[in-house]
C-alpha positions in Angstrom: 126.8 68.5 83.8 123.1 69.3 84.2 120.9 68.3 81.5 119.2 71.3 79.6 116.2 69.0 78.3 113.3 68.2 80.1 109.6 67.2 79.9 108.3 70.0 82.1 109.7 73.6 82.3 107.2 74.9 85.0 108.0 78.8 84.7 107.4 81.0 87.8 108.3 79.2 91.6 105.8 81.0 93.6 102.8 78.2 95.3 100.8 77.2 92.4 104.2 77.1 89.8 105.8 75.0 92.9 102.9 72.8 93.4 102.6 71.9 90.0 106.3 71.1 89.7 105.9 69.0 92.9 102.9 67.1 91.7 104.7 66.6 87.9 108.0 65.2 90.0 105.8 62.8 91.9 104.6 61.8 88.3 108.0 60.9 87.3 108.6 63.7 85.0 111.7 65.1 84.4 110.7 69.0 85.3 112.6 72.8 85.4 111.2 75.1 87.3 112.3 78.5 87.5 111.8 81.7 89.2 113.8 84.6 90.7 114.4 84.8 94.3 112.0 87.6 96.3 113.8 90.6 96.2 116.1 91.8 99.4 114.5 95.4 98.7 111.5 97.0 97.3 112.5 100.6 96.5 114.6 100.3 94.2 112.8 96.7 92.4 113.0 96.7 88.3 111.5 93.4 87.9 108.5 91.0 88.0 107.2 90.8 91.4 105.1 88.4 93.2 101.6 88.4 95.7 103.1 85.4 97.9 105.9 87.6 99.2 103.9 88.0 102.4 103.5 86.2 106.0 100.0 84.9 106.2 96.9 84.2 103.9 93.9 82.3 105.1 92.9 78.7 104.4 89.2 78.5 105.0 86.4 77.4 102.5 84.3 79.9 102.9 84.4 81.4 99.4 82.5 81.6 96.3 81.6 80.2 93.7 81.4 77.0 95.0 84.1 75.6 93.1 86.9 78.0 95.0 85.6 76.4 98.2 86.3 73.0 96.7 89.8 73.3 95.9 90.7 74.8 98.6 89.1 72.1 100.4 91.6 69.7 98.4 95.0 71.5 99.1 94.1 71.9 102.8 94.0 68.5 103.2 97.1 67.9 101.7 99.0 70.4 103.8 99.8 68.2 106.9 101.0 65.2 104.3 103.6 68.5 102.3 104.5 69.4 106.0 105.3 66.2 107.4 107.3 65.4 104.4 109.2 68.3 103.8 109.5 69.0 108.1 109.0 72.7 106.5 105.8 74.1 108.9 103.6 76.7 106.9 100.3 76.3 108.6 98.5 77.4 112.3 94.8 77.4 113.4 92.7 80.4 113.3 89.0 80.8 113.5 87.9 82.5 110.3 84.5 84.8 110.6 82.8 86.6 107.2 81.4 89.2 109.0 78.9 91.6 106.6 75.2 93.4 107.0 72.7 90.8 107.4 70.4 90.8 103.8 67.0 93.2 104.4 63.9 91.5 104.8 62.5 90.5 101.0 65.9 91.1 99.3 67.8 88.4 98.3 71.8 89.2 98.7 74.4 89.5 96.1 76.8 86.2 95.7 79.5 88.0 97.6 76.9 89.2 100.3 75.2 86.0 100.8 76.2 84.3 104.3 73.8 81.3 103.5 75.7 80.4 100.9 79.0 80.7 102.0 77.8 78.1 104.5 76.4 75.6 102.1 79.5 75.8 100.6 81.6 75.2 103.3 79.5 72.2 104.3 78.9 70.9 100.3 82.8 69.9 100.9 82.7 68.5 103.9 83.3 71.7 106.7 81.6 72.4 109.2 80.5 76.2 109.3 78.0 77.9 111.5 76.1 81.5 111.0 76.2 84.0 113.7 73.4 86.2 114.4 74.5 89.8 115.7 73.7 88.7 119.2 75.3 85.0 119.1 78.1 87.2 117.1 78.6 89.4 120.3 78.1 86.4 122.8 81.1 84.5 121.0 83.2 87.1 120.9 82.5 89.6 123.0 86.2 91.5 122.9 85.3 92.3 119.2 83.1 95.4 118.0 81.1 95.1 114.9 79.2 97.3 113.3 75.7 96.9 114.6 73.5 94.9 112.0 75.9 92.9 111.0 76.6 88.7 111.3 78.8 86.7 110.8 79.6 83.2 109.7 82.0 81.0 110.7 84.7 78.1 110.3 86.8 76.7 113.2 89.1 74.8 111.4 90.8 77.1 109.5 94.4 77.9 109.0 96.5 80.8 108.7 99.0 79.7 105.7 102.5 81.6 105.5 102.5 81.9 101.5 106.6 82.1 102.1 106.9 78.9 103.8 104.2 77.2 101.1 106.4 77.6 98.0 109.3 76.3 100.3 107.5 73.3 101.1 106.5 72.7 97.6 109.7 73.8 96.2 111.7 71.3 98.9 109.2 68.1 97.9 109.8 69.3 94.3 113.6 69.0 94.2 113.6 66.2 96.5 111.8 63.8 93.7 114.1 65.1 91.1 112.7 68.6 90.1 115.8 71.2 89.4 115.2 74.5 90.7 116.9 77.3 89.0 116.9 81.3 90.0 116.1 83.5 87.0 113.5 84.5 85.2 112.2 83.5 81.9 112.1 86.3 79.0 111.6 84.5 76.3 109.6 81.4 75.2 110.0 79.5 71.4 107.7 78.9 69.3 105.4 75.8 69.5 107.3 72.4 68.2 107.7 69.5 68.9 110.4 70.7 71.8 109.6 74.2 73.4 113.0 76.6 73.8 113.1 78.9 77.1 115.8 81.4 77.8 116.4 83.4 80.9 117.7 86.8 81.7 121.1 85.2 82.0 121.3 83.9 78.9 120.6 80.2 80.5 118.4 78.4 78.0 116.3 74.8 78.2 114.3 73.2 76.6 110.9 71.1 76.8 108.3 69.2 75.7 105.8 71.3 77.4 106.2 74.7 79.3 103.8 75.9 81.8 103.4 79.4 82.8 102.7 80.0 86.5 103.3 83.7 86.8 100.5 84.9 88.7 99.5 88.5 88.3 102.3 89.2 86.2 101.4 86.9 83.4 100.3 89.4 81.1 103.0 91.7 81.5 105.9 89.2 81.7 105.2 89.3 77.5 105.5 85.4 77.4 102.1 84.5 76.0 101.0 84.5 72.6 98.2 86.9 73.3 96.6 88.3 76.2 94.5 86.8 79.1 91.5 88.4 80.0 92.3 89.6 83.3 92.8 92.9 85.7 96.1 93.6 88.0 95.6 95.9 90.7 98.9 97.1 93.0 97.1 96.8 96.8 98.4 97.9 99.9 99.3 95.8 103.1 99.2 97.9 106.2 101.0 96.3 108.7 100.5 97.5 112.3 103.2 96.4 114.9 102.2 94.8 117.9 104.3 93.0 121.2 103.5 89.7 120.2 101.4 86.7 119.0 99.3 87.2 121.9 99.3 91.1 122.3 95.6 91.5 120.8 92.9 88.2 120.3 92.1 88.4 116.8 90.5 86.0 114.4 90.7 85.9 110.7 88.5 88.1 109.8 86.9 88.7 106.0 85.2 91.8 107.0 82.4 93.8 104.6 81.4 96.8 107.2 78.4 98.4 105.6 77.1 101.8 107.1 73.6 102.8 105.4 73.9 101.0 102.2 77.5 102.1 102.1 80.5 100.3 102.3 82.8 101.5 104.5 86.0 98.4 104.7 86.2 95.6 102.5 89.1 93.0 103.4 91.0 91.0 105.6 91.7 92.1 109.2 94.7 88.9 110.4 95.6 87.8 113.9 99.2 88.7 114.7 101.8 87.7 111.6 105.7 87.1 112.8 107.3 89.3 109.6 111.0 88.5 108.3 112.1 91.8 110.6 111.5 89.7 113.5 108.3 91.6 114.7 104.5 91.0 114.9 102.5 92.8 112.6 98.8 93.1 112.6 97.4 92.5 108.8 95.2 94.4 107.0 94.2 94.5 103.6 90.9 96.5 101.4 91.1 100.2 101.8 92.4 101.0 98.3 92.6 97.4 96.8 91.2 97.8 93.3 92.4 101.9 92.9 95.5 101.1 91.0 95.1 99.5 87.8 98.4 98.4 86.7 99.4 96.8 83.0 102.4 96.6 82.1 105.7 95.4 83.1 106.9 99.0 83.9 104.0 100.0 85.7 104.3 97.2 88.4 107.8 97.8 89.0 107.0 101.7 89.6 104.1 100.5 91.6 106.1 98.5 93.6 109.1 101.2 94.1 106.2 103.2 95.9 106.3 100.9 98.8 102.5 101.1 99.0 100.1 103.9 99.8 100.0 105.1 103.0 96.7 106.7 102.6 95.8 103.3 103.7 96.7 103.2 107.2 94.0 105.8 108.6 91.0 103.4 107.4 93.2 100.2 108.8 93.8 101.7 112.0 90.0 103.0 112.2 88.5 99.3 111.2 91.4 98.3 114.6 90.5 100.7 116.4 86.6 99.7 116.2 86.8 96.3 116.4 88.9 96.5 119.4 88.2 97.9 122.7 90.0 100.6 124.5 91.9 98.5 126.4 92.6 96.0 123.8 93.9 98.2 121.5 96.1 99.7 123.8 99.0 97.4 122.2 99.0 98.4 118.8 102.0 100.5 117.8 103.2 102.3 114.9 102.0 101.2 111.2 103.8 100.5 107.7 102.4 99.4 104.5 103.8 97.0 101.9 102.9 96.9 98.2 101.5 94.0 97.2 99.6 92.7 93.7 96.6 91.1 93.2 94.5 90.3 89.9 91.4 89.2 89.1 90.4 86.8 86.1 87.5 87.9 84.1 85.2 84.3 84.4 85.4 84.4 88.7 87.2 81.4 87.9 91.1 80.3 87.9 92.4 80.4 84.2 93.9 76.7 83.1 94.2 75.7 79.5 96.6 75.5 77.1 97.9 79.0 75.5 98.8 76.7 72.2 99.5 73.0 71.5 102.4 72.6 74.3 102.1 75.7 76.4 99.8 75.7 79.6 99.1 78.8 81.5 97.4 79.0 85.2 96.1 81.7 86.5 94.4 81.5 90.0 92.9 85.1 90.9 92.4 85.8 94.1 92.7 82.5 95.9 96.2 81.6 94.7 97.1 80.6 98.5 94.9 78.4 99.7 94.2 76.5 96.5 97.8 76.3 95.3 98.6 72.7 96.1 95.1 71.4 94.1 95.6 73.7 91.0 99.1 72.7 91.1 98.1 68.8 90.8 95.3 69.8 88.1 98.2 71.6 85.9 100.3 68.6 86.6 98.1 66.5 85.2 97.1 68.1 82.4 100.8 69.5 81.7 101.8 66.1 81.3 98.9 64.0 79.8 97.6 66.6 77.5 94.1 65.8 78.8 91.7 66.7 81.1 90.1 64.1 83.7 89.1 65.9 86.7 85.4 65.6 88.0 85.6 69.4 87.7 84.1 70.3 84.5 87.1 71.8 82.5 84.5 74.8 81.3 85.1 76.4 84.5 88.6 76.8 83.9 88.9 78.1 79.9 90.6 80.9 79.9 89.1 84.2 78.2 91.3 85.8 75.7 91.6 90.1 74.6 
C-alpha cells in the first residue's frame, strides 16, 4: 500500500514542479508530486492548463536582467547529465540571433533594446556571444531578410529544448530516486501545521511537511494560495506553419524586435522547424497578439483555451516568414494553424520563490520557465527542504510581491 505521508508534496508536474521534485529526490526526501496529464484535446478543455505543452523553447543566455541569463546558464549545463541519465533526449543545437533596430546615435536603449548588454550577459556567465552589425548580419546569413537597420547578436551554442520531453526527463530521474508521481490535480490545500493536508479532484488526499506549488501561470487561479501573487496571465497564440521537413527552410532561433520608424511591427520568436505530436514539421512563431488577452480566473483560461487560439495571428506570422525568407526559400511553407498557449509575467522581472506561509513554497518563473527550469527547480529543492536560503543569488531577487 502506498504511503500517503511525505516530506515534499511538489504540486504541479510541468519543468520547474519536476525539477524540483528531482532535485528533492536526489536529496533523499520522501517527495509527491502531482499533476494532470496534458489534455488529448483542447476544444472542449475545463481545467487548468499548462505553457510547456509545446515542442520547442530556446535555451540561450541571452536575456535580461542578468540574473535570468544566469540560471539559465545553470540548467543548460545540467541537461546532458538529465539526458544521459534518463536516455530521454530533449535538446538540439540552434544558433540563436536577437535581432532589433540598432540604438540612435546619443540615445541610450531601453533594457530590452540593449544588444550590448545582452552580450555582457551572455559572457558574465561564461558564453560566448558576438554582435552583428547589419552588414556582418547580412554576410552571415545571407538567406535571411531583415529589416534594414537592424543587428543582431548572437550565441552559437544554443539549444532548442522540447519543454514535453523536459518534464519527462525530470519526471523519469524523479521517480527513479524514489519520487511518486500521481495524475490529478490538487484543489485544495490545509491549513499551515505542523503536517500540510492536500486533496485532489479525486478525492485522493496526502499529506506533508511542506508543499510546494509549482503551477506556473495558473497559480493564481488554481485558488490554492492564501492570497494573491502579483502577477499578469495573458492567453498567446502559437501559429504553427507546416513545412516538408527539418530541413525544408534554414532557420535559426530567432528573438526578433522588427521596428519600422519608431514602431514596432513583430515582437517574438520566429523557431527553426519543430516535429509536433501529429507527426509533421511546423514552423514556430510567437508575438503578434501576446499580451491582448488578459485572463484571471480559472474560467477564463479554460474558455481561452476552448478558442484554440486567435487566428488573427497568422497574417502577421506569415508576413514576418514571408520577409525573412526569400522567394524561393519560402516556397515550402504550407498551410498555417495556431495553438493557444499561456504565458505570465511576474511583477518584479524576476521569478517568484518564497514561502506563501510557514510550510508552503510557491515558484513562479515568468517568462523563462524553460530554460531555467532545472536551476529553479534545485533552488526550490533546497529551500523546500531546509527552510533556508543559501544560494550566492541574493534571495531579494526572488520575494514574491503580494495584491
Amino acid at each position: 500500500m502506498r504511503s500517503t505521508e511525505f516530506d515534499v508534496a511538489v504540486v504541479g508536474a510541468g519543468p520547474i514542479g519536476a525539477a524540483t521534485a528531482r532535485h528533492l529526490a536526489d536529496r533523499g526526501a520522501r517527495v509527491l508530486i502531482v499533476g494532470p496529464d496534458e489534455p488529448a484535446d483542447h476544444k472542449g478543455h475545463d481545467g487548468v492548463w499548462s505553457g510547456h505543452y509545446d515542442q520547442g523553447r530556446l535555451g540561450h543566455v541571452l536575456e535580461v536582467p542578468l540574473v535570468a541569463s544566469l540560471l539559465a546558464a545553470r540548467s543548460i549545463r545540467r541537461f546532458g547529465e538529465l539526458a544521459e541519465r534518463t536516455g530521454v533526449e530533449f535538446t538540439r543545437p540552434v544558433h540563436s540571433l536577437a535581432v532589433m533596430p540598432a540604438a540612435p546615435e546619443g540615445h541610450e536603449p531601453s533594457e530590452w533594446f540593449d544588444l550590448g548588454r545582452l552580450m555582457r550577459n551572455a559572457q558574465d556567465v561564461g558564453y560566448s556571444a558576438e554582435h552583428l552589425s547589419e552588414s556582418r548580419l547580412r554576410e552571415r546569413y545571407p538567406h535571411l531578410a531583415f529589416e534594414p537597420g537592424h543587428e543582431c547578436v548572437v550565441q552559437r551554442d544554443a539549444l532548442i529544448v522540447n519543454p514535453r520531453d523536459l518534464a519527462a526527463a525530470e519526471l523519469a530521474a524523479a521517480t527513479a530516486a524514489g519520487a511518486v508521481l500521481v495524475r490529478d490535480e490538487i484543489t485544495e490545500i490545509g491549513p499551515p501545521g505542523r503536517r500540510r493536508g492536500l486533496t485532489a479532484g479525486s478525492g485522493a488526499s496526502w499529506t506533508a511537511d511542506t508543499v510546494v506549488l509549482a503551477t506556473g501561470a495558473s497559480t493564481n487561479a488554481g485558488g490554492l494560495l492564501p492570497r494573491g501573487l502579483a502577477m499578469d496571465v495573458f492567453g498567446a497564440t502559437v501559429v504553427l506553419v507546416e513545412v516538408p521537413g527539418p530541413e525544408a527552410v534554414d532557420l535559426p532561433g530567432i528573438m526578433y524586435y522588427k521596428q519600422r520608424g519608431g514602431e514596432l511591427l513583430f515582437g517574438g520568436i520566429v523557431m527553426s522547424p519543430l516535429r509536433y505530436p501529429d507527426g509533421r514539421w511546423y514552423v514556430k512563431c510567437s508575438g503578434a497578439g501576446l499580451l491582448d488577452n488578459p485572463l484571471g480566473t480559472r474560467e477564463e483560461i479554460a474558455a481561452w483555451v476552448r478558442t484554440g487560439g486567435s487566428a488573427a495571428d497568422i497574417e502577421p506570422a506569415l508576413a514576418v516568414l514571408r520577409e525573412l525568407l526569400p522567394a524561393e526559400a519560402a516556397a515550402p511553407l504550407g498551410p498555417a494553424r495556431v495553438r493557444p498557449c499561456l504565458v505570465s509575467r511576474n511583477r518584479t522581472g524576476h521569478p517568484y520563490l518564497d514561502h506563501a506561509d510557514e510550510n508552503l513554497v510557491v515558484v513562479v518563473e515568468g517568462e523563462r520557465g524553460v530554460m531555467a527550469a532545472d536551476e529553479l527547480g534545485r533552488l526550490t529543492a533546497s529551500l523546500a527542504a531546509t527552510g533556508r536560503w543559501t544560494d550566492g543569488i541574493p534571495h531579494r531577487l526572488f520575494q514574491a510581491e503580494w495584491t
